[in-house]
C-alpha positions in Angstrom: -21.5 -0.5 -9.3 -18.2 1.5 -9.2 -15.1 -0.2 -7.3 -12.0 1.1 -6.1 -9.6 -0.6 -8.5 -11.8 0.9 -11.6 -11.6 4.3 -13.4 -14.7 5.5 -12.9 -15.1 9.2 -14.3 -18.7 9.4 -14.2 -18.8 9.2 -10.0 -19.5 12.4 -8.9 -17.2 14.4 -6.2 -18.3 13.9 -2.8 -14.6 14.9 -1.3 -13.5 15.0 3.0 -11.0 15.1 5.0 -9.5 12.6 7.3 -7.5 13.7 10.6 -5.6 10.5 11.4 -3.0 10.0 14.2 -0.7 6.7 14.4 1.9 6.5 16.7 2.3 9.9 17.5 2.5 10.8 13.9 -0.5 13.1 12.5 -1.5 13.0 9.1 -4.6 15.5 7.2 -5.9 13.2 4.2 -8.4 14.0 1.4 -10.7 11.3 0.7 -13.5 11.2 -2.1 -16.3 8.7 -3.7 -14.9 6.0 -5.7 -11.4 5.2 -3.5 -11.0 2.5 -1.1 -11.9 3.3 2.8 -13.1 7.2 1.7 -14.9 7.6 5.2 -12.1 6.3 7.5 -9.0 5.2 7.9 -9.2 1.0 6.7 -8.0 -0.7 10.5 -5.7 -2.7 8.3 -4.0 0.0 7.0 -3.7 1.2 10.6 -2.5 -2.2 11.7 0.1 -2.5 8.8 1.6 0.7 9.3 1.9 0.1 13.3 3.7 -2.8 12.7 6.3 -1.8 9.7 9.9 -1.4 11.1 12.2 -0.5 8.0 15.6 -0.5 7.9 18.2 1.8 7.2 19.1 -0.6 4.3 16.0 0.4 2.3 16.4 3.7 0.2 13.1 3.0 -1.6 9.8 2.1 -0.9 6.9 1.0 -3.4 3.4 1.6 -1.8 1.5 -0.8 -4.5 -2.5 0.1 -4.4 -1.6 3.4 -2.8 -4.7 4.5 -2.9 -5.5 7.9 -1.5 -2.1 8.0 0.1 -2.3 6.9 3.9 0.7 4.5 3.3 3.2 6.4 1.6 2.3 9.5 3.6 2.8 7.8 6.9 6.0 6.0 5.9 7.2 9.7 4.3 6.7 11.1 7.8 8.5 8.7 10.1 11.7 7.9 7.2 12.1 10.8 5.9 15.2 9.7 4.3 13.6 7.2 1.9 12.1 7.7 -1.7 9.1 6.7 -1.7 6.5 5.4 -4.7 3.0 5.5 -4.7 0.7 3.4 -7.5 -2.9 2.7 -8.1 -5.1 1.7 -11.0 -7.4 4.3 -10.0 -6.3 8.1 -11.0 -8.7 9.7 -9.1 -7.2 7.9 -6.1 -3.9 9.1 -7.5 -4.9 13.0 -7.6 -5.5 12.9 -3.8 -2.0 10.8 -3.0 -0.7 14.1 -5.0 -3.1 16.5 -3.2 -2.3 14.9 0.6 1.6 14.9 -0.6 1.2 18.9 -0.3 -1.2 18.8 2.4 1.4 16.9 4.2 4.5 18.4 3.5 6.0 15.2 2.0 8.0 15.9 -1.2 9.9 12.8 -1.4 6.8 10.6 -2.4 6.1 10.3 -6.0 2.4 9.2 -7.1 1.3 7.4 -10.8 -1.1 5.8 -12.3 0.0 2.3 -12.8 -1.9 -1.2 -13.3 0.6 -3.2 -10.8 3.9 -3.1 -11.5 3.1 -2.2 -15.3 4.7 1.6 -14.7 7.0 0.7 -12.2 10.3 1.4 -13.7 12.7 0.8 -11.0 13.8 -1.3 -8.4 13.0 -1.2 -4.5 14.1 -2.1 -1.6 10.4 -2.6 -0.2 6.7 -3.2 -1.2 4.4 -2.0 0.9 0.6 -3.1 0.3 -3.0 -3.3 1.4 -3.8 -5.6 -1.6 -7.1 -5.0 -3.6 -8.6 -8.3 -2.3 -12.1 -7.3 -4.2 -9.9 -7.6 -7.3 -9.7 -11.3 -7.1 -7.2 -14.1 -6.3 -5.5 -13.9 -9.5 -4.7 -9.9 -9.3 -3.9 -10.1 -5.8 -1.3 -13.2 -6.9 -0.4 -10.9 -10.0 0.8 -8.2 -7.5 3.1 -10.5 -5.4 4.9 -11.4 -8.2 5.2 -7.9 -9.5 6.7 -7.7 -6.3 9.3 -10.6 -6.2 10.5 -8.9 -9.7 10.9 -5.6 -8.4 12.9 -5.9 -5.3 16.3 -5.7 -5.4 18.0 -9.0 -3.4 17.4 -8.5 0.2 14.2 -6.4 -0.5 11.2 -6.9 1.7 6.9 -7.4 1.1 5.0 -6.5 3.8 1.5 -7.6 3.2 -2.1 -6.3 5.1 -4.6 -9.5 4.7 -7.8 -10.2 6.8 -7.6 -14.2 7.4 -11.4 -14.5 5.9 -10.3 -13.3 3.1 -7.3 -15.1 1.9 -4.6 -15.2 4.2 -3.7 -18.5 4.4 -3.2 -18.8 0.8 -1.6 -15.5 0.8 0.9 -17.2 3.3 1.7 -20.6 0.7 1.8 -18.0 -2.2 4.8 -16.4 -0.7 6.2 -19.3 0.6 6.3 -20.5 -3.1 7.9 -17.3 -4.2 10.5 -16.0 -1.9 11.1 -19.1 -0.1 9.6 -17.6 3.4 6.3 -15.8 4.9 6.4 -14.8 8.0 3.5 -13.8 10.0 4.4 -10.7 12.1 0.9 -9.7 13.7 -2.4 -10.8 14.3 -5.2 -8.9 15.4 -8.5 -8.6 14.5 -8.6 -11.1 12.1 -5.7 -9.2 9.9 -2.4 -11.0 9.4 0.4 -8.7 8.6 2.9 -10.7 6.5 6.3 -10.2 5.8 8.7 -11.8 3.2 12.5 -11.3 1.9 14.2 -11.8 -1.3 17.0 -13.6 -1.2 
């Protein structure tokens, strides 16, 4: 059984395209076996990105579990000011973010291969995830704080998280780290948290 936070390099190629649209902003994606949400667009995602307001403060954005790209593509599109980075344990997940970065015309998002924060060599103003929940508790835990380390003071998490699957303990995990959680939206039974570094 292959999952999307593996390298598997023995799943064969089954690749498509994705024509998405949120809030008035288009975006062509390729998709292929072995990456999270290949057939549509995951309604967190969608959620999560219609609920992100960044300031003008944050210069750069970390999109951690990027994924095939829908994140950092999105965000590139509506601040095109910002630098934006794109990371995911999976490098076949990584070649598409690179491949929907030209499809999209979005030359200020950088995509690597990285296990968390282990290749993130730089500081941000925001983290941006839809956290590998399948992973586990401890990796998911492990990413927020990767996070807390990598923000720069007054840095912002936003965080995607279905209820079912761990968002209340998502919520007293940030509370412990950053001193606050709050819950911006609920719908669908996805919370979309948000916390600051102070």
């Amino acid at each position: 059984m292959s999952h999307y936070y593996l390298n598997d390099e023995s799943l064969m190629h089954e690749e498509q395209i994705l024509d998405v649209s949120i809030k008035d902003v288009s975006m062509r994606l390729h998709t292929d076996k072995g990456v999270f949400s290949k057939g549509a667009l995951d309604y967190g995602t969608r959620v999560l990105l219609e609920t992100i307001q960044l300031s003008d403060d944050v210069k750069t954005v970390v999109d951690m579990g990027s994924g095939y790209g829908p994140i950092s593509i999105y965000l590139a599109k509506v601040y095109p000011d910002k630098a934006i980075f794109a990371y995911d344990v999976n490098e076949r997940a990584i070649e598409l973010t690179n491949k929907n970065i030209k499809e999209n015309k979005v030359n200020h998002v950088k995509a690597q291969v990285s296990f968390l924060f282990d290749n993130v060599n730089h500081k941000a103003d925001a983290v941006v995830t839809n956290p590998p929940i399948r992973a586990g508790k401890k990796t998911v835990f492990q990413l927020y704080e990767g996070a807390y380390q990598a923000l720069n003071d007054h840095g912002v998490l936003y965080v995607v998280i279905q209820k079912k699957q761990g968002a209340p303990s998502s919520v007293e995990k940030l509370q412990s780290l950053f001193g606050n959680c709050t819950i911006l939206e609920r719908k669908s039974g996805y919370w979309i948290l948000f916390s600051q570094k102070f």
